[in-house]
C-alpha positions in Angstrom: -10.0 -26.3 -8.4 -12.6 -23.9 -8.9 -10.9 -20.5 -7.7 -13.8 -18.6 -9.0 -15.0 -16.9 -5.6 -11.4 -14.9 -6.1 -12.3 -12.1 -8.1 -8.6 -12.3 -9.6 -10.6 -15.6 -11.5 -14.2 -14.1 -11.5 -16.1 -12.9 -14.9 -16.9 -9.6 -14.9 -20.6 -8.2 -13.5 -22.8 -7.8 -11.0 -21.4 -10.5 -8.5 -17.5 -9.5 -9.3 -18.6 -5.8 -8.7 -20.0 -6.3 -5.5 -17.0 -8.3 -4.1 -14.7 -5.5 -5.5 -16.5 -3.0 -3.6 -16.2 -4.8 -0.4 -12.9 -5.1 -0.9 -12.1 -1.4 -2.0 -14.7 -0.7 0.9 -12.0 -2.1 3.4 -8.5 -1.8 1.5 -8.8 2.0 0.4 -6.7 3.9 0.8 -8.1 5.4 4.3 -9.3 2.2 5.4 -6.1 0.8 6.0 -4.4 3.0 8.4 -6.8 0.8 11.1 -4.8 -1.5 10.5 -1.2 0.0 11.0 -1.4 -1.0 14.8 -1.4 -4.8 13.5 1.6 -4.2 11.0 3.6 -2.8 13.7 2.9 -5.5 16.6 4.0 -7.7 13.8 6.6 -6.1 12.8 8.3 -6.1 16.1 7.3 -9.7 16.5 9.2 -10.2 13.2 12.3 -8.5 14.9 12.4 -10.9 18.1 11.8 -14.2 15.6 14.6 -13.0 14.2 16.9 -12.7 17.7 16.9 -17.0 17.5 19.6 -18.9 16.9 18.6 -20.6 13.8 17.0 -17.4 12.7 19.0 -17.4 9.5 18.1 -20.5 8.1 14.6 -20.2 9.0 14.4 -16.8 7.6 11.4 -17.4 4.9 9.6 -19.1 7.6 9.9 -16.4 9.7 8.6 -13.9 6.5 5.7 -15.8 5.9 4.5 -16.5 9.9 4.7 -12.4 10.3 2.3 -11.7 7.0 0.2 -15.0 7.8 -0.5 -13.6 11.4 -1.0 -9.7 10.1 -3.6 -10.9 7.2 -5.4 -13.3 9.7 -5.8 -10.7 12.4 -6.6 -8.2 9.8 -9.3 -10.5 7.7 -10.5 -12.6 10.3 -9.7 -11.1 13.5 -7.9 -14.0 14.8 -4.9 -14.3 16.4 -2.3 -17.3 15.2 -0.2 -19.3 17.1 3.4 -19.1 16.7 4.1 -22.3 14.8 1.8 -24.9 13.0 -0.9 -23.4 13.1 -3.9 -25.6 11.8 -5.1 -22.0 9.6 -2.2 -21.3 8.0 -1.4 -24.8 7.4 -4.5 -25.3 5.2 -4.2 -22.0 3.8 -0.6 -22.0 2.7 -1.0 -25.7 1.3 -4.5 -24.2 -1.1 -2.2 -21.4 -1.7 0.6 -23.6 -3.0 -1.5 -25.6 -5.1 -3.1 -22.7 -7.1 0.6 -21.7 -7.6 1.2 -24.8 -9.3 -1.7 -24.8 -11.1 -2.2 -21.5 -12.4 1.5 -21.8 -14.4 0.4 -21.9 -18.0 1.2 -25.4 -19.2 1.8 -26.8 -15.8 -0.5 -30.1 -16.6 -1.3 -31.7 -19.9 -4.5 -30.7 -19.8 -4.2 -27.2 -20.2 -2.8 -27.9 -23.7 -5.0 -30.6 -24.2 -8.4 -29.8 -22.6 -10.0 -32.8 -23.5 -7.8 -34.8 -20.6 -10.7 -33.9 -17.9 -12.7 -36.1 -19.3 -10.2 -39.3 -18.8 -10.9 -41.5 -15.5 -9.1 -40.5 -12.4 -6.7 -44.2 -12.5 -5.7 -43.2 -16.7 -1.6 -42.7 -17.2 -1.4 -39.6 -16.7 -4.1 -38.4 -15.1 -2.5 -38.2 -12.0 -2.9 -34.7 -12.0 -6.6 -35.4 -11.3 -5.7 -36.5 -7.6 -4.1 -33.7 -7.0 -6.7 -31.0 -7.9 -9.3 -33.1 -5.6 -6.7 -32.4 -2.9 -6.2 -28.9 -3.7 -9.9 -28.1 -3.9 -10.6 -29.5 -1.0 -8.4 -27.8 1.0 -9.4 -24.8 -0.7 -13.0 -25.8 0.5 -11.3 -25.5 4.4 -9.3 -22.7 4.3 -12.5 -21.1 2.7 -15.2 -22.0 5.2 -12.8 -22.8 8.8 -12.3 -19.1 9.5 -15.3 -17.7 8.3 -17.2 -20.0 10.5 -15.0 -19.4 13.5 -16.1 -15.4 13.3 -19.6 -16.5 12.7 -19.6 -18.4 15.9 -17.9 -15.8 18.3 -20.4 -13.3 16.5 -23.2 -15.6 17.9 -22.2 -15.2 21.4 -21.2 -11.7 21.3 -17.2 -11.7 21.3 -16.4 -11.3 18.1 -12.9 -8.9 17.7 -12.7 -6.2 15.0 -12.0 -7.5 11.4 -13.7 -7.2 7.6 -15.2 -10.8 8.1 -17.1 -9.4 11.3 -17.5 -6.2 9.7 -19.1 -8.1 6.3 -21.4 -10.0 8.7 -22.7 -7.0 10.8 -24.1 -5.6 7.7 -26.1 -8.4 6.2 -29.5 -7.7 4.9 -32.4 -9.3 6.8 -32.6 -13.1 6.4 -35.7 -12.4 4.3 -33.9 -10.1 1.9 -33.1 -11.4 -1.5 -29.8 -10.0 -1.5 -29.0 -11.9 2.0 -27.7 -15.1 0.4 -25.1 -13.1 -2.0 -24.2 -10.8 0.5 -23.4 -13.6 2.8 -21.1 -15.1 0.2 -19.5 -11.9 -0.5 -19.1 -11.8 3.8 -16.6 -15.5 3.2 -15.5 -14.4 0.3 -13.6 -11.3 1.1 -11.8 -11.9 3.8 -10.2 -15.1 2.3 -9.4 -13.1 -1.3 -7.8 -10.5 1.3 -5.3 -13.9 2.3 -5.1 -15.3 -1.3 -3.7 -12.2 -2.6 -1.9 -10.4 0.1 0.1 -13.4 2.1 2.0 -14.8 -0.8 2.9 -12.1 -2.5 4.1 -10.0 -0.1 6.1 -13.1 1.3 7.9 -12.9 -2.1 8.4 -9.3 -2.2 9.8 -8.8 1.0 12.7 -12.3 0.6 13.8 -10.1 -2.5 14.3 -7.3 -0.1 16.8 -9.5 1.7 18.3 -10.3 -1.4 18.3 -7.1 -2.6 20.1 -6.0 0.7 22.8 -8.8 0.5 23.9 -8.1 -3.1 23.5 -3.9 -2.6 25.3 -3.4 0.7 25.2 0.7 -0.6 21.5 0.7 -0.3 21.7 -0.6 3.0 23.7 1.5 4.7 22.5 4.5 2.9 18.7 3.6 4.1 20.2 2.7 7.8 21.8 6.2 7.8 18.7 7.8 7.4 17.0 5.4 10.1 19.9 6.5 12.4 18.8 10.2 11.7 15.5 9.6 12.8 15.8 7.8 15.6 18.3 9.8 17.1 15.4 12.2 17.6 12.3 10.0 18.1 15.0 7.7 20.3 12.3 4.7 19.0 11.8 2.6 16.4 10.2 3.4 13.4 6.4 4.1 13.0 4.0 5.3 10.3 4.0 9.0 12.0 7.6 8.6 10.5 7.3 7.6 7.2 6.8 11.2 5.7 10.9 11.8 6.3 11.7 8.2 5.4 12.5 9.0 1.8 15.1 7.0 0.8 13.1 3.8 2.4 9.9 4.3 0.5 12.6 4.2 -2.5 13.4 0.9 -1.6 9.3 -0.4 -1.1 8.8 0.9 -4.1 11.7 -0.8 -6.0 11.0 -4.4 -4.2 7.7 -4.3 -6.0 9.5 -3.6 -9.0 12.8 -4.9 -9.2 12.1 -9.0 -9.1 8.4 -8.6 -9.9 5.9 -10.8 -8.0 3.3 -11.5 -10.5 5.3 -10.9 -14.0 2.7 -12.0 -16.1 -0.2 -10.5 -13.7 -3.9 -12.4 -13.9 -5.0 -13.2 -17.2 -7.7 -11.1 -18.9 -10.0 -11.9 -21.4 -12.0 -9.8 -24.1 -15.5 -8.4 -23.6 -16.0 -7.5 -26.9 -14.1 -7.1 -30.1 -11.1 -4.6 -29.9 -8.5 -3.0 -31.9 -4.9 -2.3 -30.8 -2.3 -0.8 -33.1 -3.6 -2.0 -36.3 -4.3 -5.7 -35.0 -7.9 -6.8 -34.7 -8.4 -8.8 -31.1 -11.3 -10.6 -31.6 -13.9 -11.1 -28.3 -13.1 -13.6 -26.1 -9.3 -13.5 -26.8 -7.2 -13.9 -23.6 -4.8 -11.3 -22.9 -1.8 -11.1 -20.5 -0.3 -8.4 -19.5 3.8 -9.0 -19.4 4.4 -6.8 -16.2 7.7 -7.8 -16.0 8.7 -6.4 -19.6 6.8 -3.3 -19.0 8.9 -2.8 -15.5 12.0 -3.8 -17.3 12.2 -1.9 -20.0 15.3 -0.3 -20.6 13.2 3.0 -22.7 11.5 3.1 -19.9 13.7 2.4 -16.6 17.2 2.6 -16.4 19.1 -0.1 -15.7 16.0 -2.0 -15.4 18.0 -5.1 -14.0 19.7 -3.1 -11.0 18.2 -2.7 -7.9 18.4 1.0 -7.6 15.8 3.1 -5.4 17.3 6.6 -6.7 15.2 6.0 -9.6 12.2 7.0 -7.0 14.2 9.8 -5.3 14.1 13.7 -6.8 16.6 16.9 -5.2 16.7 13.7 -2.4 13.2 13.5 -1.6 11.0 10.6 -2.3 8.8 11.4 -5.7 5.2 9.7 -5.4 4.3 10.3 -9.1 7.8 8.3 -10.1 6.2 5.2 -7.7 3.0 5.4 -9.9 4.3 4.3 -13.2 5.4 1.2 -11.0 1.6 0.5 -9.1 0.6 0.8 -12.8 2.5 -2.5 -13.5 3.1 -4.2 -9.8 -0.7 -4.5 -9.2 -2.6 -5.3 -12.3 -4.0 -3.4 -14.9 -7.5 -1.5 -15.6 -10.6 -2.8 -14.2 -9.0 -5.9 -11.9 -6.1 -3.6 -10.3 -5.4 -5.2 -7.1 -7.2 -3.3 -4.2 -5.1 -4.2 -1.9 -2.0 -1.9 -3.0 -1.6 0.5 -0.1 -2.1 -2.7 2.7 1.0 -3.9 0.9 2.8 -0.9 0.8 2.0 -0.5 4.9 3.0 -4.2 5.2 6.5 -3.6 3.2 7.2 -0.1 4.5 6.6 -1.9 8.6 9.2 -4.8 8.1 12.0 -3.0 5.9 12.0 -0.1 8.0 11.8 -2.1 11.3 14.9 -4.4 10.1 17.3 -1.8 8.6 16.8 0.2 12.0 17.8 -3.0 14.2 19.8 -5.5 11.8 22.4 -5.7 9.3 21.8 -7.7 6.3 24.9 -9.5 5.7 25.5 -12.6 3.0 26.2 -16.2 5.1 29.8 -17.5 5.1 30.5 -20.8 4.6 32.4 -23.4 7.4 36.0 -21.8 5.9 34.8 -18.4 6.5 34.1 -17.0 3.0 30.7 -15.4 1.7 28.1 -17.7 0.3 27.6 -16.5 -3.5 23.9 -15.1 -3.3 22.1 -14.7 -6.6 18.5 -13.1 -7.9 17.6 -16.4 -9.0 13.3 -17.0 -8.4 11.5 -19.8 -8.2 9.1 -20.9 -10.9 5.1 -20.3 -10.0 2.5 -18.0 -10.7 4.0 -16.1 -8.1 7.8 -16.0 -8.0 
């Protein structure tokens, strides 16, 4: 499928350092307050989605059309429609099928490597046809955007974004660095998607679970929302989030509770190393088990509860406890996502909006009894 524009799947050196500066360059963590206007207005248009009748059942929907229009506007500076919308059609459909594809052992060819060679119409090689498909509409969701800001930068009415941003500071068509700075210019912005839209989509339906299977943790955080906005007589911004303790608790354990990524991005040996004794020998591919890390009972107690005192200290909300989780949420070393505080903003906007306006309650069935819900995830390389 050829993913290797992401720098999540890009060998290390000059070309994966530039498109990690361009992305630090734009995600830092002063960079993204710009965008805290964007998380709000989608916030709140999370909150009226969410006043529907069928709002319930279309409650993952609803998740992903709020991040999906936040990361466009953010990246691209384009505002989606409501529903279908041909951009996040494509994009969600490529996103799905690097999912799939990047399970270890998903398709007999990544135990048996020698399968790419078999025609595409060979028993068993159906799985052939379906990384054509996937590629190419990896090839759309790649290019279709880009080119839209590349055209309204033509005529002059381009809006604000790191795609426009990318493009206003390319070299000279002369200059030799013009042809990888403009790749670095598609690149981006589509990375910024590829890693921000389904992951946070995860984290925040195990926030709902979370809130179904916790009621305590609810009604403590809404408590605290009542507090506030008793003063500030609105709802929740980022000018608030300094006496929001108990809710940066609860970002911080959504990120760790039913981790995202548990096995992270695969990383592979520069050179030959040494760890405890064992010899790694270069080249060896090693993955980082986030999830065993994050639920280690030496380490966090009762790893398998959802508890965001673990975070709180004298009832304040400790940052250095929430970096032991970045440290395993986001990657490790050299390939540590970037984009850690936009997610952070992005969680922090919805959970705070919601607990100030809703209560999370578990459905009940035609007889009027509570649905069982469980922490169950789904199987991917994003869960």
């Amino acid at each position: 499928m050829n993913f290797n524009w992401a720098i999540g799947f890009m060998r290390y050196g000059n070309e994966w350092r530039e498109h990690r500066k361009a992305l630090v360059k734009h995600f830092n963590h002063t960079a993204v307050q710009k965008y805290r206007d964007i998380h709000l207005r989608e916030a709140r248009a999370f909150l009226l989605r969410m006043l529907q009748p069928d709002a319930s059942a279309k409650l993952a929907t609803n998740i992903r059309q709020t991040f999906a229009a936040l990361i466009m506007d953010a990246a691209y500076g384009i505002r989606i429609s409501e529903s279908n919308d041909p951009y996040v059609e494509v994009a969600e459909k490529a996103m799905d099928g690097l999912n799939k594809a990047a399970v270890p052992g998903a398709f007999w060819v990544d135990v048996m490597p020698a399968l790419r060679y078999v025609p595409r119409w060979f028993p068993g090689a159906g799985w052939k046809k379906k990384a054509e498909e996937w590629n190419e509409l990896k090839n759309i969701f790649l290019r279709k955007p880009f080119d839209e800001v590349k055209a309204h930068m033509e005529k002059g009415g381009a809006r604000e974004s790191i795609a426009s941003e990318l493009l206003a500071d390319l070299p000279p068509a002369r200059d030799e660095k013009r042809k990888m700075k403009e790749e670095i210019a598609q690149n981006v912005p589509a990375v910024a998607y590829l890693g921000g839209s389904d992951t946070t989509v995860c984290a925040l339906q195990s926030f709902f679970v979370a809130m179904r299977l916790h009621p305590e943790v609810q009604r403590r955080a809404q408590k605290e929302l009542d507090e506030l906005v008793s003063i500030t007589h609105s709802l929740p911004t980022f000018a608030d989030r300094s006496r929001l303790h108990y809710i940066n608790a609860i970002v911080e354990e959504v990120l760790r509770w039913q981790l995202v990524a548990p096995l992270g991005v695969p990383h592979v040996l520069t050179e030959d190393d040494e760890y405890n004794g064992y010899f790694i020998p270069k080249g060896t591919i090693v993955i980082g088990n986030s999830w065993s890390i994050l639920h280690n009972p030496q380490l966090v107690s009762e790893p398998s509860r959802f508890k965001p005192e673990r975070y709180m200290r004298g009832g304040v909300f400790d940052q250095n406890a929430s970096l032991s989780t970045s440290l395993g949420s986001f990657g490790f070393g050299r390939r540590l996502c970037p984009g850690q505080d936009f997610t952070k903003d992005a969680l922090f906007s919805i959970i705070a909006s919601t607990l100030a306006v809703y209560d999370i309650r578990p459905k009940k069935d035609e007889n009027g009894y509570e649905v069982p819900v469980t922490d169950e995830v789904t199987s991917g390389f994003v869960s």
